[in-house]
C-alpha positions in Angstrom: 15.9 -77.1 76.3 13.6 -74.8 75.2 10.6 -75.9 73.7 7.7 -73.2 73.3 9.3 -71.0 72.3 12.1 -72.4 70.6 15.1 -71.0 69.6 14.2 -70.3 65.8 11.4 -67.5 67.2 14.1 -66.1 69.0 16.4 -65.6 66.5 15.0 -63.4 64.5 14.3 -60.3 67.2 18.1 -61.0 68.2 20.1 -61.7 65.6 21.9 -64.9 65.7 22.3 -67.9 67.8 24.5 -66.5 70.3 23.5 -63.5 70.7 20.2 -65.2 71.6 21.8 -67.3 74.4 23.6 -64.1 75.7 20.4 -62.4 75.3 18.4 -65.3 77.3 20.5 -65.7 79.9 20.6 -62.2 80.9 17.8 -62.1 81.2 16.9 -65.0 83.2 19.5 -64.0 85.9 17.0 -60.8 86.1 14.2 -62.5 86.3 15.9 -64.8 89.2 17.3 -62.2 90.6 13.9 -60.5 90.9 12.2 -63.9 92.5 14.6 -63.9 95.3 14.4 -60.4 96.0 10.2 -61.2 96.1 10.8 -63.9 98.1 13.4 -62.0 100.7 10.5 -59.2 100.9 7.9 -61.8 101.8 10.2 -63.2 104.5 10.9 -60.0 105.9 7.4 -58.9 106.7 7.1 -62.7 108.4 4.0 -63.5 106.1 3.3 -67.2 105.1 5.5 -68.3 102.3 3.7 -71.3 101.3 0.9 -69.4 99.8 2.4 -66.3 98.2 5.6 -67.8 97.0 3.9 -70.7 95.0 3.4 -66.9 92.1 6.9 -66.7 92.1 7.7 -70.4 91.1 8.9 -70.3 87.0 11.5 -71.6 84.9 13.8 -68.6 84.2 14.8 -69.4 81.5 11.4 -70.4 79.9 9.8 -67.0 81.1 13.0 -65.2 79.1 12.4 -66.8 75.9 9.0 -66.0 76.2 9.5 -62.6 76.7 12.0 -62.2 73.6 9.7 -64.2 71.4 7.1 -61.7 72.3 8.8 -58.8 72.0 8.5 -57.7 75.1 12.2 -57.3 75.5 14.4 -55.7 73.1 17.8 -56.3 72.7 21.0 -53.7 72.6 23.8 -55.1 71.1 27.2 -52.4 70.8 24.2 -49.5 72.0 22.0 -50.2 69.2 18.9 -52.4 69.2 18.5 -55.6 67.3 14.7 -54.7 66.6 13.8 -50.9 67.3 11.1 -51.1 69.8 7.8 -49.3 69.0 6.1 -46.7 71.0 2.6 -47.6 72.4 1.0 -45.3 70.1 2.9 -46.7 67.0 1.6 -50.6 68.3 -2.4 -49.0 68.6 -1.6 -47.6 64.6 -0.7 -50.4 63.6 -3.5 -52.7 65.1 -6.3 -49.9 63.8 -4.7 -50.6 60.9 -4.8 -54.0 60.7 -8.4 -54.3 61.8 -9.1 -51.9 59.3 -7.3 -54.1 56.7 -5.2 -50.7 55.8 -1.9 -51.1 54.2 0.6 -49.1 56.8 2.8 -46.5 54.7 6.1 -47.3 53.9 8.9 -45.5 55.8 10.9 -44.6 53.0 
């Protein structure tokens, strides 16, 4: 069960409730996916697991949510995103902006 964040800050960057638990579980198989590769590496190169490993120790699914709620994932859904992501210079903008206490222009 997710708690922080929960499943109504999700929604909104994805779309709907299922589409959210598609969304999360994707990603938390990549995420997992990712850990074991780390892990493999570490075992590989026959270095002490006990130390470095503890970094990759996190709840998948948690770390996903997070992620989503902080829109640092977007979402595609039929090739098109749920929330259109913005380009680093449009996030700088918009923070000037907002420090500034500047209205941004409408895109219409």
């Amino acid at each position: 069960m997710l708690s922080k964040p929960n499943v109504k800050e999700i929604i909104p960057r994805v779309g709907n409730r299922y589409q959210s638990v598609l969304a999360l579980a994707k990603r938390a198989r990549q995420i997992e996916a990712d850990r074991l590769v780390k892990i493999a590496e570490l075992k590989e190169k026959n270095k002490d697991l006990k130390d470095e490993a503890k970094e990759f120790v996190y709840d998948a699914v948690n770390k996903a949510a997070e992620e989503i709620a902080d829109g640092k994932i977007y979402i595609k859904i039929n090739g098109e995103y749920t929330i259109t992501p913005e380009s680093e210079m449009e996030k700088e903008i918009r923070k000037a902006q907002e420090e500034a206490g500047i209205r941004p222009e409408s895109k219409e």
